[in-house]
N, C-alpha and C positions, 0 to 999 in steps of 0.2 A: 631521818625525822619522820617519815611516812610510818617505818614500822613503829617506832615508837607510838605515834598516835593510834595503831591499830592496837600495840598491846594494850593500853590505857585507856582504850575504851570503852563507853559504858555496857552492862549486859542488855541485850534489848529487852525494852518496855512491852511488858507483853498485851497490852491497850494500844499501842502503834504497830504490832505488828503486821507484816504481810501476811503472814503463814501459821498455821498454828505449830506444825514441826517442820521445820528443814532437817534431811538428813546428807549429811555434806561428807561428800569426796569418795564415796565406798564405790568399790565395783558391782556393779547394776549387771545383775542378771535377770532379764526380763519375762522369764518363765513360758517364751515361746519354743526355747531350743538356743538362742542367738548366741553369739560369744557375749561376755561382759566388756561393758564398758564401763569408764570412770565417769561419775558424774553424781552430781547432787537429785534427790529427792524431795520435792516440797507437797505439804501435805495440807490439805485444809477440809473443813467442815466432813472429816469421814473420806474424803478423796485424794486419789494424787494429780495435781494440776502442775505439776512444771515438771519435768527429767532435763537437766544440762546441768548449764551454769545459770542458778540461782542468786539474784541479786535478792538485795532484803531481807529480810529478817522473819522466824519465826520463834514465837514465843518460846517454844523446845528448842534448841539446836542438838542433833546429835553428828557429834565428829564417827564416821563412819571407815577413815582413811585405813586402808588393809585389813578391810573387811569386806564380807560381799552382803550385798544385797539384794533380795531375793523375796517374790510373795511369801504369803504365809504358805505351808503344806494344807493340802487336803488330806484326808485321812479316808479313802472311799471303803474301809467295811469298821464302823466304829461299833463299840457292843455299851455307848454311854446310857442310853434311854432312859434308864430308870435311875441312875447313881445320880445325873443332873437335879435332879427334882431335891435330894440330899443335900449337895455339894457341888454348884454351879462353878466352881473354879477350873476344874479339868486340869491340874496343875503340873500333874504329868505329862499331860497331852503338849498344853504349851510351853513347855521346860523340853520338848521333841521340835519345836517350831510349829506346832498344827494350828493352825488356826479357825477351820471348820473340818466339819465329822459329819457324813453321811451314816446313820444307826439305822437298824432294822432286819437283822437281817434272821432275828426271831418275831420280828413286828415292832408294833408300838406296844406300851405297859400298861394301855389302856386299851378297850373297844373301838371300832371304829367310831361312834357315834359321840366318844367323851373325846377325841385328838383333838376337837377345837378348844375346848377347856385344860386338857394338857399341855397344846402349846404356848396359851396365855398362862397358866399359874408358870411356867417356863419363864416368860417373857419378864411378869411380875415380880419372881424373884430375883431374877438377873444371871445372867449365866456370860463366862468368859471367850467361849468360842459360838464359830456359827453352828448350828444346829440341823441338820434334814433327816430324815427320816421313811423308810417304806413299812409297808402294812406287809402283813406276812398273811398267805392262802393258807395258815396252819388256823392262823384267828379266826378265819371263817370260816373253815371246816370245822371245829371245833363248837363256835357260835351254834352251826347249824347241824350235828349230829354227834357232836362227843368226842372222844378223844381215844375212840376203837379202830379198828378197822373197817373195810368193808365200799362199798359202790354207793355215794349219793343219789336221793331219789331227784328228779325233777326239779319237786319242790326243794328240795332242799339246795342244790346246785343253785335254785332263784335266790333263795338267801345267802349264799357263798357270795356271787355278783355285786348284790345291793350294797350287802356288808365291805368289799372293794371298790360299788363305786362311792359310797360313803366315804371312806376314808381317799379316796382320789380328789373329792372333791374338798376335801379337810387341807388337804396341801402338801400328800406323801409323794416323792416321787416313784412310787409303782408297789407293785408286790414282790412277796419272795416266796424261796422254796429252802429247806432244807432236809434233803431229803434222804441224806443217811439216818435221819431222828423218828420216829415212830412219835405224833401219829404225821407227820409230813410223808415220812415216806410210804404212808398209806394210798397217798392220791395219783393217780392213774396221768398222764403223759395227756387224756383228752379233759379228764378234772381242770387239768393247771391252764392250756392253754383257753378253754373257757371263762377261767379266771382273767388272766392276761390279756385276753381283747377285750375288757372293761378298761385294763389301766394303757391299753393301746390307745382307746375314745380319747384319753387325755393327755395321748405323747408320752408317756408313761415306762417305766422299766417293767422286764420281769427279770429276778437278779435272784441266784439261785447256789446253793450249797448245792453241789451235782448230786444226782443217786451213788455216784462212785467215781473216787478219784485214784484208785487203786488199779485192778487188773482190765477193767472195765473203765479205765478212764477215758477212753476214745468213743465209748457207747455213750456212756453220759455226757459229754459235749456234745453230739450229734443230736440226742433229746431236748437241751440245751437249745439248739439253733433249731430243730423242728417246732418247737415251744415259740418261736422269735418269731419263724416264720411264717407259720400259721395264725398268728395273733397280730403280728404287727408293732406287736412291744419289743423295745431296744433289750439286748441281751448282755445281761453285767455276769460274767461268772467269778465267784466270791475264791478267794485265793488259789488261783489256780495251781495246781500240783501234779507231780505223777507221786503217787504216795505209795508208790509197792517197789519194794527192793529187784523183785528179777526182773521189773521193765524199767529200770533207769538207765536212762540214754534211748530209749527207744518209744517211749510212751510220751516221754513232752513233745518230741517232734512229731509223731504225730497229727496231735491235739493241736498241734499249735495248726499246723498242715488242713485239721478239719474248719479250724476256724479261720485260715485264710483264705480257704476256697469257699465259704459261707460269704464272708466279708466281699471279695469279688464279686458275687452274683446280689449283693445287694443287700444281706442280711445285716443288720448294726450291734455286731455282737463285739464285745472286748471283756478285757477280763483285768481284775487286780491282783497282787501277790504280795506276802511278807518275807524279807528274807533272810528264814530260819529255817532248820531242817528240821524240826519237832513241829509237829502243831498241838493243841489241848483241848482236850474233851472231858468228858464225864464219864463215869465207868460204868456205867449205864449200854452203851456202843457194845461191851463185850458179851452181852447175852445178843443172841438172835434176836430180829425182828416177831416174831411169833409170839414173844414172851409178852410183849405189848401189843397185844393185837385187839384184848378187851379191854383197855385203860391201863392208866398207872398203877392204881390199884390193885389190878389182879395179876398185874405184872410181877408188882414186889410181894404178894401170896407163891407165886409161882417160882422168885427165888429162894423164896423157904422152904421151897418141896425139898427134898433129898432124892428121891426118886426123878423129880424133872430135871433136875441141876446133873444128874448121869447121862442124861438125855443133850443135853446143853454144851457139857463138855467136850463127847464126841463132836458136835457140832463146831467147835470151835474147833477142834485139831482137822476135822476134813477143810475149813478154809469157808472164802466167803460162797453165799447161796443167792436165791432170787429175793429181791428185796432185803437183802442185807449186804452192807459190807467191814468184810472181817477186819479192823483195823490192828488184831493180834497176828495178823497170818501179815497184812500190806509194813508190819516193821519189823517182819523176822522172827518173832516171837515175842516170849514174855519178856525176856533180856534185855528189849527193848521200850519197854513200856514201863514209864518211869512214875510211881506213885508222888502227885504233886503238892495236891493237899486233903486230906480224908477228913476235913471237919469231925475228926475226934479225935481226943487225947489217948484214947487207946493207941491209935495206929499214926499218932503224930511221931515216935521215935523212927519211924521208916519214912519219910519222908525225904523223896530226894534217890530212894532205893530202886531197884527194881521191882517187878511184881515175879518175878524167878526168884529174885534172891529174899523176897520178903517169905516168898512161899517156901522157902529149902529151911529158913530160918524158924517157921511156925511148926513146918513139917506137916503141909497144905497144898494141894493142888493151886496152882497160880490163879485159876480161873476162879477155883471156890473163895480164895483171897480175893481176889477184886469183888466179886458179890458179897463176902460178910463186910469189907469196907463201906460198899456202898449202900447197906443196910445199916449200919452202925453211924453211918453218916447224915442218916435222915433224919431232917427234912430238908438241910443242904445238900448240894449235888458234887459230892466227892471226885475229882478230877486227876488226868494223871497226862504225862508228858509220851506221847507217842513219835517216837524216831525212824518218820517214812520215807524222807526224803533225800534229796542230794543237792549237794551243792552243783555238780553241773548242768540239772536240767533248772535252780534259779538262773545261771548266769543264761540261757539257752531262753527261758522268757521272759527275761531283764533285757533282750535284744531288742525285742519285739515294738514298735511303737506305739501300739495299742494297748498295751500293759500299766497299770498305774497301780498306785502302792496303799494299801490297806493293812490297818493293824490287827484286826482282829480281837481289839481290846477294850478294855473300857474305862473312863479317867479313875481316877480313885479317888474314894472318897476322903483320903487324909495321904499328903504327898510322904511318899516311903513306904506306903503299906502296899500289899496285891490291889490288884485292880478289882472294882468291881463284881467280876466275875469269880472271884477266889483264885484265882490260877496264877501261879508263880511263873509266868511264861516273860522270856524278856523282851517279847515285843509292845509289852505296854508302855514302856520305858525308852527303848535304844531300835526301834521300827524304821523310823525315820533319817534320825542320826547315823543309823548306819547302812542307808542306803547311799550315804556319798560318803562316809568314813570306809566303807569294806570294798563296794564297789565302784568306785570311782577312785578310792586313794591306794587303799591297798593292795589292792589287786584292780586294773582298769579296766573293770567289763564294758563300762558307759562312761562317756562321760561325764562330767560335772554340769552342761548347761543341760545334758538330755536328763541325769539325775532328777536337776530340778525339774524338768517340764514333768516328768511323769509324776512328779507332788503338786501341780502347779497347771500352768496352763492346760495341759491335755485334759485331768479329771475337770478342769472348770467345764471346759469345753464341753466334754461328754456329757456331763451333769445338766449343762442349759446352764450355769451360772454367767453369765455375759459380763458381767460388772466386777468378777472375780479371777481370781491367777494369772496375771500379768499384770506388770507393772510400765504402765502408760497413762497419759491422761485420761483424766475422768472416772478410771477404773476405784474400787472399792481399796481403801488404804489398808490392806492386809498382807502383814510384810515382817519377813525375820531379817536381823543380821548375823551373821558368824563371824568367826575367827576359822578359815581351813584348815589352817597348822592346829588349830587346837581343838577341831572338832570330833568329837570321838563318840562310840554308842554307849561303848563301859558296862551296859547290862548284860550278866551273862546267863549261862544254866544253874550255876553257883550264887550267883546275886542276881537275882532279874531284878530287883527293882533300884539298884546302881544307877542314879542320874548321870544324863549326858553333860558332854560338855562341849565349850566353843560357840554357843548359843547364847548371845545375853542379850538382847534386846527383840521383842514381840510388840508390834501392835497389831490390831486387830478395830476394823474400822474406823481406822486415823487413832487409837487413843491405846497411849503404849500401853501394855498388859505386865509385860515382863522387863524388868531393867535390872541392870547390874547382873541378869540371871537370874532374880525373884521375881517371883510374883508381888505386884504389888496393890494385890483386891482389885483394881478396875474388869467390870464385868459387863461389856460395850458389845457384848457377840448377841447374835441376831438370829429368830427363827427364818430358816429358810423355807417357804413354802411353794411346791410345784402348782401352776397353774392346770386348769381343767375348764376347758369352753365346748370337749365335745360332749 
């Protein structure tokens, strides 16, 4: 008789409710490491207040039974900053489970002086995930002397400061570097840490694309942590990698080695990783630094030279130089440098090709092919898929527990198409998904509770989010469910932008985002802004 009256029951009154969602019976993974347990979720005003057994009623019930349960992902190297402002939905990001995106790591899309108006037109349009963001020391060198080369004066170094502690005080959590890109990789090792003890003042990061992640990968972490430790800013380094074929196996350990004996004596450096063996750039990367050493401008005068372009070429075949790194020489060659998208129709039929075999095909030097593309591509920034890495030095910093997981990507502005950035790369798509579909199911580098924490509790941690990545009382209701058996990344080098699956239910601040696996418009995500009291 009892079950009878239980099936027959009414649906609860969502005016008497206890809850506003209960999520009932799923395995709870609490995003500190722990094993899962069974139990219900109750969720109220944006919070979760109950984990056990849940009596009462919420307005939602979600049957959550052989499923897990699990915070939302962080995403700590996001490239959305600008596509939000477009397309608040981030739909690929949340169809990965992310539920915030730390951007920045070319800056903010604005100056430092307009980020408070940035992150309210933000706020006022509405946007689906949480939001943070760091100022880049590129904005402020540029701010304060252009976008050439060369040694800041005094004065200008004053204005580099102002311009970071502006924006520290806006609500960025720190600055960045990126500093294979010219004009970043203009700035001097004592440039950047002067920078850096401004967003120290405020507890602040300095989070940095290394000078080189290639043959010199062990030099640029150590710059990396000199940078930390001289300044007193925590040290995020943005996808870590050994990106050169003859030091694989032998360059991640390392790096990892430099940054453990840093960490020991006190320094608070860690790092995130995506993992894919290609990463993507701009083809831009395969001329010398030199060639931008007077602005963009006379940069792309100077790939028109024919005379300088003989000049160039030798340069790329002797390998990388000071201030530059060869990322033609760190994948083997042009064989390995995979043209991704040339924003023109001319050179859209090679797409997908190499830069060898597009060049044997035109009856072109590889190199001069990459520069007519990226000349023909302008005023977009023509990209291509670089093959540096290896699979065993990811599984080698997937050990690590200082490691957390960054896209590299940006949401897109219409779900199915590239990401914001043009680049057909498939971590915009399958980042996440297949950090516990590759390495934890397929192959078991990690496991499934340490998976989540490095999406999860560990980046909250690092970041200062207190009220985010775990799933306890009180904490911020930002939470995916899966299906394991059916969780998959599915995007690959041939479909990157292949939605995952096994993913169907997203909230984000207590208010489901994603159900059945859709998006369902709700846009409840929130600017995150770092405090600054020194």
């Amino acid at each position: 008789m009892s079950l009878l009256l239980i099936a027959n029951a009414p649906s609860p009154d969502p005016s008497v409710s206890d809850y506003d969602i209960v999520i009932r019976g799923g395995r709870v993974l609490d995003g500190a490491g722990n094993p899962w347990v069974r139990a219900d979720v109750a969720v109220k005003d944006g919070r979760v207040v109950r984990i056990g057994q849940v009596g009462g009623h919420g307005a939602k019930e979600i049957d959550a039974k052989g499923r897990y349960v699990s915070p939302g992902f962080i995403d700590m190297m996001d490239q959305s900053g600008g596509v939000l402002l477009k397309n608040g939905a981030a739909e690929n990001k949340l169809k990965m489970g992310v539920t915030t995106v730390i951007a920045g790591e070319g800056g903010t899309p604005v100056e430092a002086s307009q980020i408070p108006t940035y992150f309210t037109q933000l706020e006022k349009q509405g946007i689906s995930v949480n939001f943070g963001s760091y100022y880049s020391t590129t904005q402020a060198r540029v701010k304060a002397m252009g976008d050439g080369a060369g040694n800041p004066t005094d004065a200008q170094m004053d204005i580099m400061r102002k311009e970071v502690r502006t924006a520290m005080e806006a609500g960025v959590f720190g600055v960045t570097s990126a500093l294979i890109y010219p004009p970043s990789s203009f700035a001097t090792t004592a440039d950047l840490i002067s920078m850096a003890k401004v967003s120290a003042q405020c507890g602040g990061f300095y989070a940095t694309h290394m000078r080189d992640e290639s043959a010199d990968l062990v030099k640029a972490v150590n710059e990396a942590i000199e940078i930390g430790e001289k300044s007193g800013a925590k040290v995020e380094i943005f996808h870590l990698k050994a990106a050169f074929a003859p030091g694989w196996g032998a360059l991640m350990p390392q790096a990892i080695a430099a940054i453990n004996a840093a960490r020991a004596r006190g320094v608070d450096v860690a790092a995130a990783l995506y993992p894919y063996t290609a990463g993507g750039t701009g083809l831009e990367i395969i001329a010398p630094s030199w060639v931008w050493a007077d602005g963009v401008q006379k940069g792309i005068e100077r790939l028109r030279d024919p005379k300088l372009r003989e000049r160039m070429k030798k340069e790329v075949a002797a390998g990388s130089m000071p201030g530059w790194s060869n990322l033609v020489q760190a994948s083997g060659g042009f064989g390995n440098v995979i043209l991704a998208n040339s924003f023109s129709k001319k050179y859209a039929p090679y797409h997908g090709q190499s830069l060898e075999k597009i060049g044997a095909a035109l009856k072109r030097d590889p190199a001069d092919v990459a520069w007519d593309i990226l000349l023909e591509g302008l005023p977009n920034r023509s990209v291509a898929l670089y093959f540096m890495m290896n699979e065993g030095d990811i599984e080698t910093a997937l050990h690590q527990p200082w490691v957390s997981i960054g896209s590299d990507a940006a949401a897109s502005e219409k779900l199915g198409q590239m990401d914001a950035l043009g680049l057909p790369h498939p971590r915009a798509y399958g980042t996440f998904p297949r950090v516990i579909a590759e390495y934890s199911k397929r192959r078991p580098v990690i496991s499934l509770e340490d998976a989540v924490r490095k999406m999860t509790g560990w980046p909250a941690q690092r970041m200062g989010l207190t009220d985010r990545g775990l799933i306890r009382d009180g904490m911020r209701a930002d939470i995916v469910i899966f299906d394991l058996d059916k969780l998959d990344d599915v995007a690959s080098w041939d479909k990157p932008t292949a939605l995952p699956t096994g993913i169907d239910t997203v909230l984000v601040n207590g208010v489901v985002t994603v159900e059945g696996g859709q998006h369902n418009g709700a846009k409840a995500g929130v600017i995150l802004r770092h405090g600054c009291n020194g």
